[in-house]
N, C-alpha and C positions, 0 to 999 in steps of 0.2 A: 504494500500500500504506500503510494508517494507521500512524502508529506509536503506540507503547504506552508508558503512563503521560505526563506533563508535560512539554512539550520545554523544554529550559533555553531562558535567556534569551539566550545566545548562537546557539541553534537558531531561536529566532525573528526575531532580526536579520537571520539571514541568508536567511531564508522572506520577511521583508518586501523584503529588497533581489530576491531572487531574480523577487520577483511585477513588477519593473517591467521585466525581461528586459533585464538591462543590456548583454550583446554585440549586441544590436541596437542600443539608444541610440548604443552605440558607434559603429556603421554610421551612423546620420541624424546624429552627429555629425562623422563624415566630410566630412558634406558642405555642411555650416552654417559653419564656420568658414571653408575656401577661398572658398565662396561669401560670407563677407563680405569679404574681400579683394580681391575680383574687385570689389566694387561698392564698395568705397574707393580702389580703383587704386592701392592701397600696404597697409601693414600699418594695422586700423585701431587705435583705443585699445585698450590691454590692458582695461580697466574692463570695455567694452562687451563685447568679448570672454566675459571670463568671466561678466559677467551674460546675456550672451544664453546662453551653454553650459550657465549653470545654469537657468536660464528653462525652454529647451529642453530640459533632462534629466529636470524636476520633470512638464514636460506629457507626454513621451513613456512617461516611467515610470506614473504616472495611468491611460494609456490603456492600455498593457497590463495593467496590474492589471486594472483591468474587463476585459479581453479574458479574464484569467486565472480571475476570476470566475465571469463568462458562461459560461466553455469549460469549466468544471470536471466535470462528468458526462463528457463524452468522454475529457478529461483523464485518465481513471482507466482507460480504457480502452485509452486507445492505447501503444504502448509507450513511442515517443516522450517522452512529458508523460508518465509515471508517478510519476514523483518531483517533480514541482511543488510547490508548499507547500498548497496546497488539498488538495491528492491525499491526501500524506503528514499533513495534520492539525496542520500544526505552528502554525496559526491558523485560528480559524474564519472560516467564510466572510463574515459581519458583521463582522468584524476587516477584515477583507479587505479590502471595499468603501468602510467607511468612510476605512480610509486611503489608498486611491487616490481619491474624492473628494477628501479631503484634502488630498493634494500637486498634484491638479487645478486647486483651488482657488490654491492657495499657486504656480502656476507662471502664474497669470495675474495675480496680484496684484503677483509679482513683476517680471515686464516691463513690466509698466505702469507700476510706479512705476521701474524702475531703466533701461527701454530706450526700450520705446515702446505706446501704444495699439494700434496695427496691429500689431504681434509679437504683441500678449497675445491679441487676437480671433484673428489665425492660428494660434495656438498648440492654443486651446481649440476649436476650429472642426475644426483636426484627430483633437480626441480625438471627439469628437459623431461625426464621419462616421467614423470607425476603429469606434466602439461603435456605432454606431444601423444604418450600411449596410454595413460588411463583417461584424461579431460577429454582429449580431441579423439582420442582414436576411439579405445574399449567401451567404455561408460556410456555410452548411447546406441552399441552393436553388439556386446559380446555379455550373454551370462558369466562367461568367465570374467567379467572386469575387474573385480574385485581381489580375485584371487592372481592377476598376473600386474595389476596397477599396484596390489599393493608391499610391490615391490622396493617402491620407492621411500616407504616409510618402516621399511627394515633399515635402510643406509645409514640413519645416525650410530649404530654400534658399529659399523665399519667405521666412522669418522670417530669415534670413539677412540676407539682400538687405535688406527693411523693419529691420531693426535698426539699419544705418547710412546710408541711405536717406530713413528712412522713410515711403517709398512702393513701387510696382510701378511694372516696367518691362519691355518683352520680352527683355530677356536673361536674368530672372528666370523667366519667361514658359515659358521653353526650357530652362532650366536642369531645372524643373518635370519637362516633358514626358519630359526625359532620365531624372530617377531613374522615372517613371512609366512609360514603355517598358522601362527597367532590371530594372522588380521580377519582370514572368512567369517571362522565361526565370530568374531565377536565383533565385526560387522555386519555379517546376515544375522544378526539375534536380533542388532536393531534393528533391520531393515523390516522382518515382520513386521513391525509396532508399522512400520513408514509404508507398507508393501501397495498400498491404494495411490499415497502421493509418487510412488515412481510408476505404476502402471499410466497414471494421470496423464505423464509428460514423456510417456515412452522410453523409459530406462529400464533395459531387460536386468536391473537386478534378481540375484535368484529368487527371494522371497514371491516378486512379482511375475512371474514366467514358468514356476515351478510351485506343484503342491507341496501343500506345508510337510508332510511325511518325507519326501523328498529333500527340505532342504533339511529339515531336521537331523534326517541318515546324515549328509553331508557333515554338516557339522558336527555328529560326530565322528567322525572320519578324519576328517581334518585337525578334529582334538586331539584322537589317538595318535596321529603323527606327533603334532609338539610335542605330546607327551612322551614321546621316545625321543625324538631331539633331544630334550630338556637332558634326560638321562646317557644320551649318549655324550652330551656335553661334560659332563662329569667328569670322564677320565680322559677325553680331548685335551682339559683345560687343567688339567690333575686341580680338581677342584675337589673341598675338604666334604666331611661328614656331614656338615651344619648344611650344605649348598646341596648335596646329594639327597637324604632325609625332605627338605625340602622340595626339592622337585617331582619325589617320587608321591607326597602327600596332596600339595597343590594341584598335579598331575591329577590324581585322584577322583579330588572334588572337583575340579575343572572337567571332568569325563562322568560323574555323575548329577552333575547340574544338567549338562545333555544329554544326559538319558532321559530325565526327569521330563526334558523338555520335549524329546520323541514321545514320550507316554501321553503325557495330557495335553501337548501341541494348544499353546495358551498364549498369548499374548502374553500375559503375567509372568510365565514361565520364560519367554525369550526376554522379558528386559532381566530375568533374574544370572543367566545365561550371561546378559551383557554387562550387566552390573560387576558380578563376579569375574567377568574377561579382564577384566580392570584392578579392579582388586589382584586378581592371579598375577600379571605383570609386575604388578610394583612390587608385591610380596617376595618374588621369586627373583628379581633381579638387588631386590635389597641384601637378598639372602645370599645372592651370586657376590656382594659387594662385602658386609661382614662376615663371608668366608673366609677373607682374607687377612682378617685380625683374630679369627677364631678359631684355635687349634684344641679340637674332638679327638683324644685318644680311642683307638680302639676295643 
């Protein structure tokens, strides 16, 4: 819904901040900081730290912008995004663009010069495939979209990892594969709750294109992977007991929340699903992180 006359300047700060969909950064910061701990094998420099988190926020923010862009005619449709700042007007859509460019630009210049070369190409590597194959390409053609777009929002633990590193490695490798098997089920759990607003506007997300029994199998399916990743990560990363224990337990409830959710195929049940997809992440990368200070005798 547009709004009417001028938005103050306060309305547009917060139209700008809102376009980089900060409780997601939130989530890919999740999981960037533990993962560099994991590959300092202690705490690393606070500096790096915060310059990779800020790196990391400027490229992540960037690419939703363009996603927000891009998406802006559906946007207006679905109930979901109705109130986006595109939607609502509180900047033009040129405004828009340019300044997600902008902080694009400014999250690549900055790891290069404050962390490292390899962070700044990961960085920016992930906005190109976030915008070019899940915005422009998958996300309006492919059920699969989700599962191959969200590719792009495994990358912060490789920029993680290359931050203090700077290089790859397979426990990066897997770390990778983990938010990547991560992202279906606990984005098709929302997407149930959404599955009318993307039929709306012709987005073959699964929920939308697929009986609910079906996506439900699916997710778990795609559970029972992470949850072997998670485990194989284990002795990849010679990660200790406290990180091990953990994974196998989280694993668990994260694989029986989905069952839960093929039984009664509930509305209720998939935000419960998505709720705890959330919960599981932080849990489990915290625990990947005070592994590292925490020595479990056998």
């Amino acid at each position: 819904m547009l709004t009417t006359g001028s938005p103050s300047l306060r309305a547009q700060l917060a139209g700008y901040v809102a376009l980089t969909k900060p409780r997601i950064i939130e989530l890919l910061l999740v999981t960037t900081v533990p993962t560099m701990v994991v590959a300092e094998g202690g705490l690393p420099s606070i500096w790096l730290m915060i310059a990779t988190v800020i790196g990391g926020t400027l490229a992540a923010g960037g690419a939703n912008a363009i996603n927000m862009y891009v998406d802006r005619d559906i946007d207006a449709i679905m109930e979901r995004t109705q109130n986006r700042p595109l939607v609502t007007g509180v900047m033009t859509p040129r405004n828009a663009l340019i300044f997600a460019i902008a902080i694009e630009i400014m999250a690549f210049v900055w790891l290069w010069a404050l962390v490292n070369l390899l962070s700044a190409v990961l960085a920016v590597a992930a906005c190109l495939f976030y915008v070019f194959v899940y915005t422009l390409w998958l996300k309006r053609t492919s059920q699969r979209n989700i599962v191959i777009g969200g590719a792009a929002g495994a990358v912060p633990v490789l920029i993680g990892w290359s931050a203090v590193t700077n290089s790859l490695d397979w426990p990066p490798v897997v770390l990778f594969a983990i938010i990547f098997y991560w992202t279906p089920p606990h984005f098709w759990a929302l997407a149930i709750k959404y599955k009318d607003d993307y039929s709306a506007v012709n987005v073959p997300m699964l929920p939308s294109v697929a009986s609910f029994r079906t996506t439900s199998i699916r997710i778990i399916g795609y559970t029972l992977l992470l949850w072997a990743l998670t485990i194989v990560f284990w002795p990849v990363a010679e990660m200790g007991w406290l990180y091990g224990a953990s994974a196998v337990v989280l694993g668990a409830l994260f694989t029986w929340f989905t069952v839960k959710l093929h039984r009664e195929q509930t509305t209720r049940a998939a935000m419960q699903v998505f709720g705890w997809s959330i919960t599981y992440v932080t849990l489990l990368f915290g625990a990947m992180a005070l592994d590292q200070f925490v020595e479990i005798p056998l």
